[in-house]
N, C-alpha and C positions, 0 to 999 in steps of 0.2 A: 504494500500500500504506500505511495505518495507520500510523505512526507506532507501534515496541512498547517499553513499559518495562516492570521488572522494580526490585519492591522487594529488594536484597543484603543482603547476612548483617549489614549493619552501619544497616541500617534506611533505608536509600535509597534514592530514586526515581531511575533511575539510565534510560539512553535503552540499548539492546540493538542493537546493530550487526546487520547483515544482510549474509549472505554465501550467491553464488550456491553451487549442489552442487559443479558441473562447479570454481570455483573451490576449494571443499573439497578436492575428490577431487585438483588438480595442485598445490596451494599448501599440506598439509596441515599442515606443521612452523609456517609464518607465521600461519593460523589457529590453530594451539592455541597458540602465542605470546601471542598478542593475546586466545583466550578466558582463559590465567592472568591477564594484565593487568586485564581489563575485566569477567570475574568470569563474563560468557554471551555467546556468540554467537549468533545465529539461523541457520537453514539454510535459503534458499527454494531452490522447485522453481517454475519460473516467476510469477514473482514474489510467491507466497504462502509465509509461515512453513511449514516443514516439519516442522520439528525444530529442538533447541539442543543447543547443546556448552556444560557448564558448567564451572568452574574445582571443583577436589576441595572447595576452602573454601566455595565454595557449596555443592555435593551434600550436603558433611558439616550443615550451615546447615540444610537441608531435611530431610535424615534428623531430625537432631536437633528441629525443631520437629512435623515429622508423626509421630513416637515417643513424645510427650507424651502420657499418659495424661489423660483425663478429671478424675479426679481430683487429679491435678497441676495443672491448668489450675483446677478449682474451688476448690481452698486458695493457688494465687494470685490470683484473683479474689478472692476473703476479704479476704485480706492487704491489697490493695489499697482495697478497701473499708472497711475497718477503717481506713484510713489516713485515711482523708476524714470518719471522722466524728468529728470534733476538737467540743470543747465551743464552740467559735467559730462552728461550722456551723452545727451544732442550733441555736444562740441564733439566725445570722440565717436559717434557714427557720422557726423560731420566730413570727418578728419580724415575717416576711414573710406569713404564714397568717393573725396575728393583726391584722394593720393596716386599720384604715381605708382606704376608697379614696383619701379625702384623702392618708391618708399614703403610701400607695404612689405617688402622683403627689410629692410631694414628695421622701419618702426614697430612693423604689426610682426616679425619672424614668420610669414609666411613664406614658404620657396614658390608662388605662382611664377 
């Protein structure tokens, strides 16, 4: 089986534990011990993912990013974008449009 990760609510690539069902179904209190700890569990059914059990801080994590409206998401894209166009950029995409090949082998280290 794949190797499964899962990026957490805290932006990590994180490795997801794998627990059989039959395990689930006799161990269930030490599984969702260990799903609050480690944020997801997996579920297989002979040896393929089945299902997860997530921790509440994750689900809430997910509600909260798949509720984000479109337009929330495009005024911070904006925002973010706005942020990078500093008078420092312009000058060196400026700089960089305007150059000779010479110079861009010299200033920019490209061999074009």
């Amino acid at each position: 089986m794949p190797k499964l990760t899962f990026r957490n609510s805290r932006g990590q690539l994180v490795n997801v534990s794998t627990v059989a069902a039959t395990r689930v179904k006799n161990e269930f209190d030490a599984i969702l011990e260990q799903t609050m700890h480690d944020g997801v569990v997996a579920i297989t059914r002979h040896d393929k993912p089945s299902a997860v059990i997530l921790s509440f801080a994750e689900f809430e994590s997910l509600v909260r990013e798949r509720g984000r409206s479109r337009d929330e998401i495009d005024t911070e894209f904006d925002g973010l974008l706005a942020n990078m166009q500093t008078p420092q950029a312009r000058k060196g995409v400026e700089a960089a449009f305007n150059a000779s090949p010479e110079e861009h082998r010299t200033q920019f280290g490209h061999g074009c």
